[in-house]
C-alpha positions as CSV (number, residue, x, y, z in Angstrom):
1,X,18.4,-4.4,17.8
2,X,18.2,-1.0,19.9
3,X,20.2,-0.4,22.4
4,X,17.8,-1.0,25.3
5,X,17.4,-4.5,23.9
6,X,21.0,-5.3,23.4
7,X,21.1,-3.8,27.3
8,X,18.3,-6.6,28.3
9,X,19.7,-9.3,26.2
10,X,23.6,-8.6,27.8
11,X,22.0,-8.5,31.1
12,X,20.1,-11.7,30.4
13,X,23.5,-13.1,29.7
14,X,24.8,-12.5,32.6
15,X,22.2,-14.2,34.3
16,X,22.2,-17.4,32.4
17,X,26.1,-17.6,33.2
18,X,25.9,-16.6,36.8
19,X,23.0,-19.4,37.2
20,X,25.8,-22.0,35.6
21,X,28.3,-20.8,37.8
22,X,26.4,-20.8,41.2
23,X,24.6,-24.1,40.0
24,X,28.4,-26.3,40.1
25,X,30.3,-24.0,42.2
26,X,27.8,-22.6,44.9
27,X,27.5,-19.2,46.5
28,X,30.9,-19.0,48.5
29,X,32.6,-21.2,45.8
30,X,31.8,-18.7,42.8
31,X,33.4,-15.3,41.6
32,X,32.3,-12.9,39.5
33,X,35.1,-13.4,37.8
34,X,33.9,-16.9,36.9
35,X,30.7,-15.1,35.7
36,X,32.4,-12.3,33.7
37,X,35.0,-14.7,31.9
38,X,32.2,-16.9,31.0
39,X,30.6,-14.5,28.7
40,X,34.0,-12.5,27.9
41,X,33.1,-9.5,29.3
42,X,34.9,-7.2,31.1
43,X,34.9,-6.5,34.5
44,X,33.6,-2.7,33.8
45,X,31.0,-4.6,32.1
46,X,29.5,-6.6,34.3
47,X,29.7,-3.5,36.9
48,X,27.8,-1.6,34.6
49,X,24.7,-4.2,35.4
50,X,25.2,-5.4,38.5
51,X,26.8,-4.2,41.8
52,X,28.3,-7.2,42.8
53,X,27.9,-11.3,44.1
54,X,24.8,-10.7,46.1
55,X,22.7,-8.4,43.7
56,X,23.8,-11.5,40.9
57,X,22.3,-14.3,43.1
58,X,19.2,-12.1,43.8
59,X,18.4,-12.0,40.0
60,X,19.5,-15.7,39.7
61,X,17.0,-16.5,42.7
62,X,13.9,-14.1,41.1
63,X,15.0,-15.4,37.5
64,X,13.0,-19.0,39.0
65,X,9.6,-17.0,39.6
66,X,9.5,-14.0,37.6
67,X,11.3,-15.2,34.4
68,X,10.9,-18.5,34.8
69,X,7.0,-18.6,35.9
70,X,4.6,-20.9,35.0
71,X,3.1,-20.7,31.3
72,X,0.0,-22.3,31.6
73,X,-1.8,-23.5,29.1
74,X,-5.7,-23.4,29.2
75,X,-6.8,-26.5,30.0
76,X,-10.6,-28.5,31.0
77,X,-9.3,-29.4,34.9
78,X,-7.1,-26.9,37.3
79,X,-5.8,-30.3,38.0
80,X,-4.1,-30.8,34.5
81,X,-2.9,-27.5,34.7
82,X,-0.6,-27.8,37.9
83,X,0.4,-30.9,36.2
84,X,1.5,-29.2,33.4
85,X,3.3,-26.4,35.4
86,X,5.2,-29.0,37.5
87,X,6.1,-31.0,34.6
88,X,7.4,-28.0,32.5
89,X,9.4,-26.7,35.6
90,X,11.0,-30.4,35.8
91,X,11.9,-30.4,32.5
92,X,13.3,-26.3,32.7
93,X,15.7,-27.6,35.5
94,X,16.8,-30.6,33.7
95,X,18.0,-27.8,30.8
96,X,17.8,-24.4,32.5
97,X,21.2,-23.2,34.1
98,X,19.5,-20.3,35.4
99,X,17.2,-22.4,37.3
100,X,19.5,-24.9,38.5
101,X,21.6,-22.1,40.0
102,X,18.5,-20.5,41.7
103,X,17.8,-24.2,43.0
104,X,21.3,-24.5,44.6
105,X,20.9,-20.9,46.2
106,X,17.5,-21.7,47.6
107,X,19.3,-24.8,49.5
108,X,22.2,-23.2,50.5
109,X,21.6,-22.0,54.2
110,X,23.7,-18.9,55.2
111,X,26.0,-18.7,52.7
112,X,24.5,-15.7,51.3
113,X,22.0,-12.5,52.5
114,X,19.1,-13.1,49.5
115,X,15.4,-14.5,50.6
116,X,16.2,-18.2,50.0
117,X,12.7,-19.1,50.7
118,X,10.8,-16.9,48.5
119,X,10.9,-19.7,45.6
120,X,9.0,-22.4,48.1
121,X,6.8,-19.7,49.7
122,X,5.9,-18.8,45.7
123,X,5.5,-22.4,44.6
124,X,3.6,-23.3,47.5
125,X,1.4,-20.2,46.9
126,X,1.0,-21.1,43.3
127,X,-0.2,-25.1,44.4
128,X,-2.4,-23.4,47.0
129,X,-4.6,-21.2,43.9
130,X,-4.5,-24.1,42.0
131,X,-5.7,-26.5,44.3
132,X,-8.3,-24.1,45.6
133,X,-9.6,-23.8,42.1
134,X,-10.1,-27.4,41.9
135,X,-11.8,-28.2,45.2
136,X,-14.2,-24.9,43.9
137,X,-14.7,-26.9,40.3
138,X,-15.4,-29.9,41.9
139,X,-12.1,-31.9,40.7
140,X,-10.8,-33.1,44.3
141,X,-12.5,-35.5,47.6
142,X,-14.3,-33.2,49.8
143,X,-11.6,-34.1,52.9
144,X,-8.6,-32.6,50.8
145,X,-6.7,-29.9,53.2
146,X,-5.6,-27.7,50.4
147,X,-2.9,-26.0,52.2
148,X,-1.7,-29.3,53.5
149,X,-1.5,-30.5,49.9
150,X,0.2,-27.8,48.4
151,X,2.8,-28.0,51.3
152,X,3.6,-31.7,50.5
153,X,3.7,-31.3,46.4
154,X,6.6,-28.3,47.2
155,X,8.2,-30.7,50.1
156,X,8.3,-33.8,47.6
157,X,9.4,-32.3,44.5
158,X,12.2,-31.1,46.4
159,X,13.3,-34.5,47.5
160,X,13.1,-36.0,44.5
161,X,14.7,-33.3,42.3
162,X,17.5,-33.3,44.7
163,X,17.4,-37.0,44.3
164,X,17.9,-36.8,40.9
165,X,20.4,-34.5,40.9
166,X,22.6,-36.2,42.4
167,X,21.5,-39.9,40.7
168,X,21.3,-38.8,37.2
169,X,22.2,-34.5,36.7
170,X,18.4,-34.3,36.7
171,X,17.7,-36.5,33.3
172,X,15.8,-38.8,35.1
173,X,13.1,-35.9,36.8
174,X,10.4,-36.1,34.6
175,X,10.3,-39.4,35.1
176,X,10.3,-39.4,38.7
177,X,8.2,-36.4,38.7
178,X,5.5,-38.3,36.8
179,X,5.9,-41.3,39.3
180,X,4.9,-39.0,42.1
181,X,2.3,-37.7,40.5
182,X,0.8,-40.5,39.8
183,X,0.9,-41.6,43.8
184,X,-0.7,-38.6,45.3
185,X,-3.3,-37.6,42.5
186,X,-5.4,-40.7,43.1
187,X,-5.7,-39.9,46.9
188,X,-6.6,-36.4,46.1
189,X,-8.6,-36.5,43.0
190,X,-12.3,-37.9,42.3
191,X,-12.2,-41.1,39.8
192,X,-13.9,-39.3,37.1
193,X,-11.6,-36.4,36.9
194,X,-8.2,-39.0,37.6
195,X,-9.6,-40.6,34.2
196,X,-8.6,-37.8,32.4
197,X,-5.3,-36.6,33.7
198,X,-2.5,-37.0,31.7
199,X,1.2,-37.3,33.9
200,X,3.0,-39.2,31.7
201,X,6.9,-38.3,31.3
202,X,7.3,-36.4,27.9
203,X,4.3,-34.2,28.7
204,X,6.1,-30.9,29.2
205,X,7.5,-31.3,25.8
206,X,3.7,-31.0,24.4
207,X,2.8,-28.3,27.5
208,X,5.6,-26.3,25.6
209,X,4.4,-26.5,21.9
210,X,1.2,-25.4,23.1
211,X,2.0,-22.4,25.3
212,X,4.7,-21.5,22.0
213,X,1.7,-22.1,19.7
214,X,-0.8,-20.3,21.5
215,X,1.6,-17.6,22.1
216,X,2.6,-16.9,18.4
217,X,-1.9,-16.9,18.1
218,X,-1.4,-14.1,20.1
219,X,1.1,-11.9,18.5
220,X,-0.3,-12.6,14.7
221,X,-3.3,-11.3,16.7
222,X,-1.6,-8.3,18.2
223,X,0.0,-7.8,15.1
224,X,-3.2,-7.8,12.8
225,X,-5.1,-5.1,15.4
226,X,-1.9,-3.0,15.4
227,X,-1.7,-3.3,11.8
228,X,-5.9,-2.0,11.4
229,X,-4.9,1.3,13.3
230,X,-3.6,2.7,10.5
231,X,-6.1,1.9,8.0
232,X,-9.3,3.1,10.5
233,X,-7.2,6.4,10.8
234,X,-7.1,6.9,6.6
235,X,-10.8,6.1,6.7
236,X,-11.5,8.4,9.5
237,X,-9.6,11.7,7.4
């Protein structure tokens, strides 16, 4: 490992272990001492990376969109696909400390200086393209007010993740995810395309062998042109 990766990988770290510590302790309620302990770093450290409490949550809170994302998969409706984004991101907060912190953050009003609202404006932003796409393919009643739509999916999700925070530590959210699905997609979507939409809890476990499998496609792929460089340049003297 070179050094610049051992720099991203320490740095990832610290990320994952601040998300854990802001997810059961809170802005005000967490040090980063609590961070650096975590990882058994020193305090020089975790200096070395970040400047302090409010540079840490900003990564924590841009860790939920730009790490994070939304791995589609290609699929035959923009419907399924925004299914399977919402799905995988339930199951990523059931298991992902760095987005449980970011989720805690975005809720927390005033206790800290960061953009709190830039994961709902994102998400809502994402359902809005998606959505769009789907009236434009034909998958969704002519009367569907996409903006309104994407608006509610954020709005919902929210409740009900909260919900199930606090019912179950999240176990339960793909579950309830799937319930709501399953209540708003029939109002929005034509019969023919609901037919073949698949919501059922488990799904982001097979949204997630895909994307790895299609993802490893891709770097046998990269690997192979990489590797024909070479061989074209021999040719060529």
């Amino acid at each position: 490992m070179t050094q610049k990766e051992q720099s991203r990988r320490t740095r990832r770290l610290i990320v994952e272990a601040a998300g854990a510590v802001f997810a059961e302790k809170g802005f005000n309620g967490a040090t980063i001492a609590d961070v650096y302990q975590r990882l058994g770093l020193t305090k020089g450290a975790f200096y070395y990376y970040f400047k302090g409490k409010e540079e840490l949550a900003q990564a924590v809170l841009a860790s939920q969109i730009d790490e994070v994302g939304y791995p589609l998969v290609p699929r035959s409706t923009r419907l399924q696909e925004m299914i399977d984004s919402g799905m995988l991101f339930a199951a990523q907060i059931h298991g992902d400390p760095v987005v449980q912190g970011s989720l805690r953050l975005s809720l927390e009003r005033g206790a800290h200086h960061q953009d709190r609202l830039r994961p709902y404006r994102d998400w809502i932003e994402h359902n809005r393209f998606a959505l769009s796409q789907a009236k434009d393919c034909g998958e969704l009643h002519a009367h569907v007010d996409v903006d309104s739509v994407a608006e509610l999916f954020v709005g919902a999700f929210t409740g009900i993740q909260v919900l199930s925070e606090v019912l179950a530590d999240w176990a339960d959210l793909e579950v309830r995810t799937s319930v709501l699905l399953k209540h708003i997609l029939p109002i929005i979507a034509l019969p023919g395309v609901l037919a073949q939409l698949d919501m059922a809890p488990g799904r982001a476990e097979r949204v997630r062998a895909d994307f790895e499998r299609i993802r490893a496609e891709q770097a046998e792929a990269q690997a192979d042109a990489q590797a024909e460089v070479p061989e074209q340049v021999g040719a060529t003297a």
